[in-house]
C-alpha positions as CSV (number, residue, x, y, z in Angstrom):
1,X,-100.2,16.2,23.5
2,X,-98.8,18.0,20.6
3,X,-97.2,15.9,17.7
4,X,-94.5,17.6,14.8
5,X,-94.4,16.0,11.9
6,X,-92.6,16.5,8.3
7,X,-95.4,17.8,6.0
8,X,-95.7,15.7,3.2
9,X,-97.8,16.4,0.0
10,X,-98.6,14.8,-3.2
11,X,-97.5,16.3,-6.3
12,X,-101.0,16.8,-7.6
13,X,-101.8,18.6,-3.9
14,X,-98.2,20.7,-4.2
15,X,-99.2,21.6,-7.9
16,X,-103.0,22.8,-6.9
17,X,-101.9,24.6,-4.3
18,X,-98.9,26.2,-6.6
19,X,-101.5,27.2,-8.8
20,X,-103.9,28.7,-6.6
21,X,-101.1,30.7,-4.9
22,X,-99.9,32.1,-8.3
23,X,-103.7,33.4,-8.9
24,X,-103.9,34.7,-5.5
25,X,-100.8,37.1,-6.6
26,X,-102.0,40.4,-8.2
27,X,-98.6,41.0,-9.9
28,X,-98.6,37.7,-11.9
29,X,-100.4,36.7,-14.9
30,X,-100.6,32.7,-14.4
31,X,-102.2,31.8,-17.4
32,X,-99.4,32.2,-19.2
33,X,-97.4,30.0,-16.4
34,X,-97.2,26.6,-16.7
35,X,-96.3,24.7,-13.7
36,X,-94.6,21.0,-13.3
37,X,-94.0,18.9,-9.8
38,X,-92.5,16.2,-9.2
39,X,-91.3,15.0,-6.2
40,X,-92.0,18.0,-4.4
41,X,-89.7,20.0,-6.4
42,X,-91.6,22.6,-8.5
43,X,-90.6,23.9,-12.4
44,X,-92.1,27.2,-13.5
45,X,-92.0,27.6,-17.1
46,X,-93.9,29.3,-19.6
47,X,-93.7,33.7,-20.1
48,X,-93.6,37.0,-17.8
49,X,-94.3,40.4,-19.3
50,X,-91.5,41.6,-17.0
51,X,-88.1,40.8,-14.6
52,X,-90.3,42.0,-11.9
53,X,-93.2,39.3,-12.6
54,X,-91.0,36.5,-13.3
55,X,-89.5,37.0,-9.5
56,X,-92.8,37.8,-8.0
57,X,-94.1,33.7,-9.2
58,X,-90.6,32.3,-7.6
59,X,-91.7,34.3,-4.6
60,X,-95.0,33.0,-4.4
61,X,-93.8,29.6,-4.7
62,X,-91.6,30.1,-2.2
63,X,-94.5,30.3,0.3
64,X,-96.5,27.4,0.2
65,X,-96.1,24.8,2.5
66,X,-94.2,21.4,1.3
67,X,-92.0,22.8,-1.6
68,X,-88.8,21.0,-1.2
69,X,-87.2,23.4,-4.6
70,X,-87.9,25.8,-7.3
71,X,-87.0,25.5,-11.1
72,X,-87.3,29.0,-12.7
73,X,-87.7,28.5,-16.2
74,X,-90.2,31.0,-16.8
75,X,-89.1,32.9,-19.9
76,X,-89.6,36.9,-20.5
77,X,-91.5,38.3,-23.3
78,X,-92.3,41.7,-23.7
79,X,-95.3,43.2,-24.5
80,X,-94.7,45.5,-27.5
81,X,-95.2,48.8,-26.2
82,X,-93.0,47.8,-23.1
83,X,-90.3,47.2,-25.6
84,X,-87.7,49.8,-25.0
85,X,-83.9,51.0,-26.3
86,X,-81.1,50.1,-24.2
87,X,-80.6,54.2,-23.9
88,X,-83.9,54.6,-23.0
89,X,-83.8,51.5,-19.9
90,X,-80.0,53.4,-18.8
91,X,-81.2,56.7,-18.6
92,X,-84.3,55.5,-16.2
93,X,-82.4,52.9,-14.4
94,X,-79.4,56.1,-13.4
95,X,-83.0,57.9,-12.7
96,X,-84.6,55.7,-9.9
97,X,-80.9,55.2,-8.8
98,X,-80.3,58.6,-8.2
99,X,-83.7,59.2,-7.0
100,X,-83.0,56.6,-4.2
101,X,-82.0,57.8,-1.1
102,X,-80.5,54.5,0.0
103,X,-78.3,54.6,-2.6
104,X,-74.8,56.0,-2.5
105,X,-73.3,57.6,-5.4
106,X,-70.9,55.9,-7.6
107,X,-73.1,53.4,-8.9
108,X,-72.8,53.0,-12.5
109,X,-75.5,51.5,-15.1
110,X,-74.8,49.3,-18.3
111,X,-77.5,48.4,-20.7
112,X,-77.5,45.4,-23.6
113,X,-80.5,43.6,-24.9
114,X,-82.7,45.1,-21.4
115,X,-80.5,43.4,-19.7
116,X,-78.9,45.9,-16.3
117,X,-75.6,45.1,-14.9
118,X,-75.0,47.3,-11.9
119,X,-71.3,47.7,-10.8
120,X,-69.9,50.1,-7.8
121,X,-69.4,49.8,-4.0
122,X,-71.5,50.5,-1.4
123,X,-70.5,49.3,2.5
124,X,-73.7,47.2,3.2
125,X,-75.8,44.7,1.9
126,X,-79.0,46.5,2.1
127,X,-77.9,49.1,-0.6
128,X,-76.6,46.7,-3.1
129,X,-80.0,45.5,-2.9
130,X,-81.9,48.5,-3.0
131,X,-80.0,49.2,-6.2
132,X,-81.0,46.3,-7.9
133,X,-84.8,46.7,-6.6
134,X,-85.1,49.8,-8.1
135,X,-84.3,49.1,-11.7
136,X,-86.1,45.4,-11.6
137,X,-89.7,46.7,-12.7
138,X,-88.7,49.4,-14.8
139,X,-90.4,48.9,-18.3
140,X,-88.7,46.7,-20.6
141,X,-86.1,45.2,-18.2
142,X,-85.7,41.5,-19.1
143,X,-82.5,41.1,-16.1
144,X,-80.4,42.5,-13.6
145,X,-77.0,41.5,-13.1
146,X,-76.3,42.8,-9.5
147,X,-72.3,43.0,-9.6
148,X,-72.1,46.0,-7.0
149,X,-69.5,44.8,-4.7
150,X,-69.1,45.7,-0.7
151,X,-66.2,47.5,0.8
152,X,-67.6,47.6,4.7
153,X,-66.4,50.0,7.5
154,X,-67.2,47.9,10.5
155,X,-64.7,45.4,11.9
156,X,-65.5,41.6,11.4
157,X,-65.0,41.1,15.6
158,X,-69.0,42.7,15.6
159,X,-70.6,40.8,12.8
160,X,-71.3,37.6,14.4
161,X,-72.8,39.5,17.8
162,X,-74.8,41.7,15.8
163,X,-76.1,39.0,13.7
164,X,-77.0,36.6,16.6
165,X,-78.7,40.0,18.8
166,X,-80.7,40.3,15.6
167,X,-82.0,37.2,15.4
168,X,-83.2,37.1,19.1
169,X,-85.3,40.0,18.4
170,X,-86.8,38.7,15.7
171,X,-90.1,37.2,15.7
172,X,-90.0,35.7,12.4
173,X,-87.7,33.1,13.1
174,X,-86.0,30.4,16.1
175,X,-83.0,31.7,16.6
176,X,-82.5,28.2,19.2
177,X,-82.4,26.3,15.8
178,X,-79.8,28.6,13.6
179,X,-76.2,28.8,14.2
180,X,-74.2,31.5,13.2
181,X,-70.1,30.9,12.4
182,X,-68.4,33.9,11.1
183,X,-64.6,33.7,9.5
184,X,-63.4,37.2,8.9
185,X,-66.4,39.2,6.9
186,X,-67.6,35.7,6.0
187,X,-70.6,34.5,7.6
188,X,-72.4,30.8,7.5
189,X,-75.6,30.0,8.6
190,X,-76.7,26.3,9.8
191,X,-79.6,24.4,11.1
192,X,-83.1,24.3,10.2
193,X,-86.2,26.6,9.3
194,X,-89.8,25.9,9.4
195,X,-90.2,27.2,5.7
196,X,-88.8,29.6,3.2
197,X,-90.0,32.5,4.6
198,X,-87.9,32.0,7.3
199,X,-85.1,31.1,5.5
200,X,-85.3,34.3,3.3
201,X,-85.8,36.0,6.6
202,X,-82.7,34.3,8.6
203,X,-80.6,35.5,4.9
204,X,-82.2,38.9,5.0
205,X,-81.0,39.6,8.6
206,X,-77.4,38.4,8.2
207,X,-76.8,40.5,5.1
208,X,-78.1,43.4,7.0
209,X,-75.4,42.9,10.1
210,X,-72.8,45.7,9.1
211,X,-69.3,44.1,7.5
212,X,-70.8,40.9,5.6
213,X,-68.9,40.5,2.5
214,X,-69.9,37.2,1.8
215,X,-72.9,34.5,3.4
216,X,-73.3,30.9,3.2
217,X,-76.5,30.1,3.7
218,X,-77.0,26.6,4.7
219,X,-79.8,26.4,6.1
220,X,-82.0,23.5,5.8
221,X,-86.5,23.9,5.2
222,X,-88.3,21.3,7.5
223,X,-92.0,22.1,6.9
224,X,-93.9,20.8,9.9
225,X,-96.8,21.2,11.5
226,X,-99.1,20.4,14.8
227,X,-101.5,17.8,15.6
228,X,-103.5,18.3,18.6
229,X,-104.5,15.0,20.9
């Protein structure tokens, strides 16, 4: 007989296993994280060398099993030879942009205090992200501001066909347990997922369905797992 139950861990369990995951992750430098849990919700503070490190830790906290939420309060400090003029960040930002083949023209590139803000249009989700991917790591980046909008081709009468078709094929997820309700170029997502992953996943797939202008995602994490009698 096979049992599911809710996981539930302690907070000393959730923060060892935080800690351990964080170590495990080549791209982030935990001893200079400092982690805090209570009640299964977990607070990141403490300093990233860069954007992209800072969202690589929320990532990896985003797979352990039994986090119920994230608090990113990690701060950014450069190192000094990372540090960088605003010219210098918007002339390598346009750079990867460009370099992108993803990427439509048209996007243009702002710089203040490392900090990118990305405006244009682009007609699907997967380029507005690709944009801001490509700038994240560049040296001395402390933020992205992702403002590129969407201006889709596709009618909205396919999005909600396309997204569920997707899902089905998907081995990631239980596409039994999400419903998908579409309004227009709006989408909403409901039920539950086993864990973030799948969440991300389920969020991932939906933005990728051609004509999504805008997604509510509210899905709901149910960790579980199986006992064997």
């Amino acid at each position: 007989m096979t049992m599911i139950n809710t996981i539930r861990k302690s907070d000393t369990q959730l923060k060892t296993d935080v800690l351990a995951e964080l170590a495990y992750e080549p791209r982030v430098e935990v001893t200079d994280i400092g982690v805090l849990v209570k009640d299964g919700t977990v607070t990141l503070n403490g300093y990233a060398t860069s954007y992209g490190e800072k969202r690589e830790a929320v990532r990896a906290v985003k797979r352990i099993v039994g986090v119920k939420a994230i608090a990113d309060d990690i701060e950014i400090k450069l190192p000094h030879p990372l540090i960088q003029t605003d010219t210098d960040i918007a002339a390598a930002a346009a750079q990867h942009i460009e370099w992108c083949n993803l990427i439509p023209t048209g996007i243009n590139v702002t710089v203040r205090e490392g900090w990118i803000t990305l405006e244009g249009e682009v007609e699907g989700e997967y380029q507005r992200k690709a944009a801001g991917n490509v700038v994240q790591h560049l040296s001395g980046v402390k933020g992205v501001s992702n403002l590129v909008s969407l201006k889709p081709k596709v009618t909205a009468t396919a999005v909600e066909s396309a997204i569920q078709s997707a899902f089905k094929r998907n081995a990631l997820m239980d596409a039994n347990k999400i419903q998908v309700e579409t309004s227009g170029h709006e989408v909403t997502l409901r039920g539950n997922v086993r864990n973030f992953g799948e969440l991300e996943e389920a969020e991932r797939v939906a933005w990728a369905a051609p004509g999504v202008l805008f997604l509510d995602n509210q899905l709901t994490v149910k960790w579980v797992f199986e006992e064997q009698h």
